[in-house]
C-alpha positions in Angstrom: -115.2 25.6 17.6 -112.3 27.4 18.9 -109.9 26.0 16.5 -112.0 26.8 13.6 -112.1 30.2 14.8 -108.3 30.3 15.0 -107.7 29.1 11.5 -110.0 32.5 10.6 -108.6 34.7 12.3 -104.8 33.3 11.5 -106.1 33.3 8.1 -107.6 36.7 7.7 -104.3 38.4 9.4 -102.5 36.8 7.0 -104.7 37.3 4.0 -104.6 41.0 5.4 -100.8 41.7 6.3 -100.3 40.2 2.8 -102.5 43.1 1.2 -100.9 45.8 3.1 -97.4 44.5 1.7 -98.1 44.4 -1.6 -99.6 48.4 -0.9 -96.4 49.8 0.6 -93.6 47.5 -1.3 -95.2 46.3 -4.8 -94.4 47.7 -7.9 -97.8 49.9 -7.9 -97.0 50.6 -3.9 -97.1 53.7 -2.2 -93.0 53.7 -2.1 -92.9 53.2 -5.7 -95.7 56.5 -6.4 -93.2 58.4 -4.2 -90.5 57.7 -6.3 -92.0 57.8 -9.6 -93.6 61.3 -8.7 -89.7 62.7 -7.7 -88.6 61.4 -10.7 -91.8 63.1 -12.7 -91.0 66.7 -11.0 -87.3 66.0 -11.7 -87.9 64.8 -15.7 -90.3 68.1 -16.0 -87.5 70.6 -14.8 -85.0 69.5 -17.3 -87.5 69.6 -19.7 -88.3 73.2 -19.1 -84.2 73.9 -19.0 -84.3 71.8 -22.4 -87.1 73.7 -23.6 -85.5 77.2 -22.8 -82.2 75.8 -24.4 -83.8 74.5 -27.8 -85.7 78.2 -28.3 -82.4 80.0 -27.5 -80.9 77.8 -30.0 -83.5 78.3 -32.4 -83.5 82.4 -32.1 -79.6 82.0 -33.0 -80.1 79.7 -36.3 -83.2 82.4 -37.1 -80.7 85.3 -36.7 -78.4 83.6 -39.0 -80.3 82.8 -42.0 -80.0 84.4 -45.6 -83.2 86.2 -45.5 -82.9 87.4 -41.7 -79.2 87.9 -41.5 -78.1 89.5 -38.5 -74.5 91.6 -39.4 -73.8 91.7 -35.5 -74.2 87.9 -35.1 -72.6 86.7 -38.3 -69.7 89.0 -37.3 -69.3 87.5 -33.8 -69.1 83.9 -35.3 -66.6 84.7 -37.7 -65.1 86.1 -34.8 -65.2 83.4 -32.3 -65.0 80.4 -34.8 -62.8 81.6 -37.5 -60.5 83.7 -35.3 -60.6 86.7 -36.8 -60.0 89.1 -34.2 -57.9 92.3 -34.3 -54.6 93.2 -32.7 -54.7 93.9 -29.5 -58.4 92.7 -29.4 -59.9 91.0 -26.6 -62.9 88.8 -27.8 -65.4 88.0 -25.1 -67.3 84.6 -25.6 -70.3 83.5 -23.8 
């Protein structure tokens, strides 16, 4: 009677310490929610910095188009990728 009780319990522990690995370490663990939540906050961030750079981006081609020219703009470009800056002109270039 003993014995069979041993096999249970020896069973049962292992049964059970075998769950609680696959919790912590498995592919759906707790250590891999930790890291795939860093890694969602982290992807999110950039996006937001992407997001912020593709507007900018897009306010500069806006400015730039035939039926929204911006003088201002269109002369800094000509400026900065052309090179045609004055004598004794210092050109400042974000």
């Amino acid at each position: 009677m003993k014995i069979k009780n041993l096999v249970f319990v020896m069973i049962f522990v292992s049964l059970f310490g075998y769950l609680i690995w696959h919790l912590i370490y498995s592919n759906k663990g707790a250590i891999s929610l930790f890291r795939l939540s860093s890694q969602k906050e982290r992807l999110n961030r950039e996006n937001q910095t992407l997001d912020k750079d593709r507007k900018n981006l897009e306010k500069r081609v806006n400015k730039m188009k035939s039926n929204s020219l911006d003088l201002d703009m269109l002369d800094e470009q000509a400026r900065k990728n052309l090179g045609y800056g004055k004598n004794k002109e210092t050109i400042y270039v974000d």
